[in-house]
C-alpha positions in Angstrom: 0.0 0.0 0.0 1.1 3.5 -1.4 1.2 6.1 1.8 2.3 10.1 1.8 1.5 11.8 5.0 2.5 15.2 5.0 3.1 16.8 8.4 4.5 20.5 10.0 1.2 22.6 8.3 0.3 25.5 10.8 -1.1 29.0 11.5 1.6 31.4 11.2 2.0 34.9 10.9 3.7 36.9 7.6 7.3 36.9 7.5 7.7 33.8 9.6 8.8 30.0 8.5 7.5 26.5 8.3 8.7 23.3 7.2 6.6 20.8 5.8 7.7 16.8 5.8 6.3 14.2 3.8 6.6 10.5 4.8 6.5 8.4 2.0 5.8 4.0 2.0 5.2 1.7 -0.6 7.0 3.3 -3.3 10.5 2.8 -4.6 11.2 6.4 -3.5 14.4 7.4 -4.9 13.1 6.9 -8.3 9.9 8.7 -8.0 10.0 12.5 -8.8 8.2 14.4 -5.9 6.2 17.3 -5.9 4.6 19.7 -3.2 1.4 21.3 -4.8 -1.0 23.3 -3.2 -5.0 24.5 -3.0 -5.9 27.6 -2.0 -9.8 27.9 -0.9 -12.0 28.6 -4.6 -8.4 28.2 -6.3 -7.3 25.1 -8.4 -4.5 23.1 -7.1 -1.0 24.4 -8.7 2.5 23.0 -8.7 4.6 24.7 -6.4 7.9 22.6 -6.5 9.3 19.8 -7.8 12.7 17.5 -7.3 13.8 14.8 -10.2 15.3 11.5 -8.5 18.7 13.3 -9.2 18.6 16.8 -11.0 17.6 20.2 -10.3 14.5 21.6 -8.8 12.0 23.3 -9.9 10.0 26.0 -8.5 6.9 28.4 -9.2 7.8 31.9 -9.8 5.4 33.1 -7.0 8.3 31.6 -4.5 11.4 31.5 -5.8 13.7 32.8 -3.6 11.2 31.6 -0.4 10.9 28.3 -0.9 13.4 25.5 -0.8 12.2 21.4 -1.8 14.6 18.7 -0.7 14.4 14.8 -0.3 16.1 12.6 1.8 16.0 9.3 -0.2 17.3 6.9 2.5 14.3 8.0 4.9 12.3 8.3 2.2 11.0 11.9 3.2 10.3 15.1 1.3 10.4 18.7 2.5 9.6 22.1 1.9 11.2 24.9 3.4 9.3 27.7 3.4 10.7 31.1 4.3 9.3 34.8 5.0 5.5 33.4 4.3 2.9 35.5 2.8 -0.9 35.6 3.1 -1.4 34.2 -0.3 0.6 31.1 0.7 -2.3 30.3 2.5 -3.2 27.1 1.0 -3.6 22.7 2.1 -0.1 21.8 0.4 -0.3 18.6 -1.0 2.8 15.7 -1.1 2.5 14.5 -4.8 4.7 11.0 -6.0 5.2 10.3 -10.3 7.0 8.2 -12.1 7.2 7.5 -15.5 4.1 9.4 -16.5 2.1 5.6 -15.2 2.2 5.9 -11.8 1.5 9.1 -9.3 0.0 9.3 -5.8 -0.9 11.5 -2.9 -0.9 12.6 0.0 -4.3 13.9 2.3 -2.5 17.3 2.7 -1.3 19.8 5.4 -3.0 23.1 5.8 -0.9 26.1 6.1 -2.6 29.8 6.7 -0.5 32.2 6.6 -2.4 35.4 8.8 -2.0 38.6 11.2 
């Protein structure tokens, strides 16, 4: 059985940081290209970053610079770093698992609210 829990969503307050985890089981996770996307409330979900097996990430334009997507392939985990936070990061950020354009999963999702 496939399983991505994400983990470390909370209500913070602009300019602050988060980091969100996801665990991942069931998968062969090194070879899976992992994604955080998230949903903001009347919004469709978007891509926010993503990190080949071995290669460069890839980030939305909206936080470059903010933002940093890292795996640890041993523990099979994926993060997101997310510096000086806005309000429109308000969002449920979603764990997202593809390979080979076949197979893709995810996770139940994390809410973050980003708010005075």
């Amino acid at each position: 059985q496939v399983l991505l829990v994400e983990s470390g969503g909370a209500l913070v307050q602009p300019g602050e940081s988060l980091r969100l985890s996801c665990t991942a089981s069931g998968i062969h996770f090194s070879a899976f290209t992992m994604d955080w996307y998230r949903q903001a409330p009347g919004k469709q979900r978007e891509l926010v970053a993503l990190i080949p097996p071995a290669g460069t990430p890839t980030y939305v334009d909206s936080v470059k610079g903010r933002f940093t997507i890292s795996r640890d392939n041993t523990q099979k985990m994926l993060y997101l770093e997310m510096a000086n936070l806005k309000p429109e990061d308000t969002a449920v950020y979603y764990c997202h698992a593809r390979y080979g354009g076949t197979y893709e999963y995810w996770g139940q999702g994390t809410q973050v609210t980003v708010s005075a």
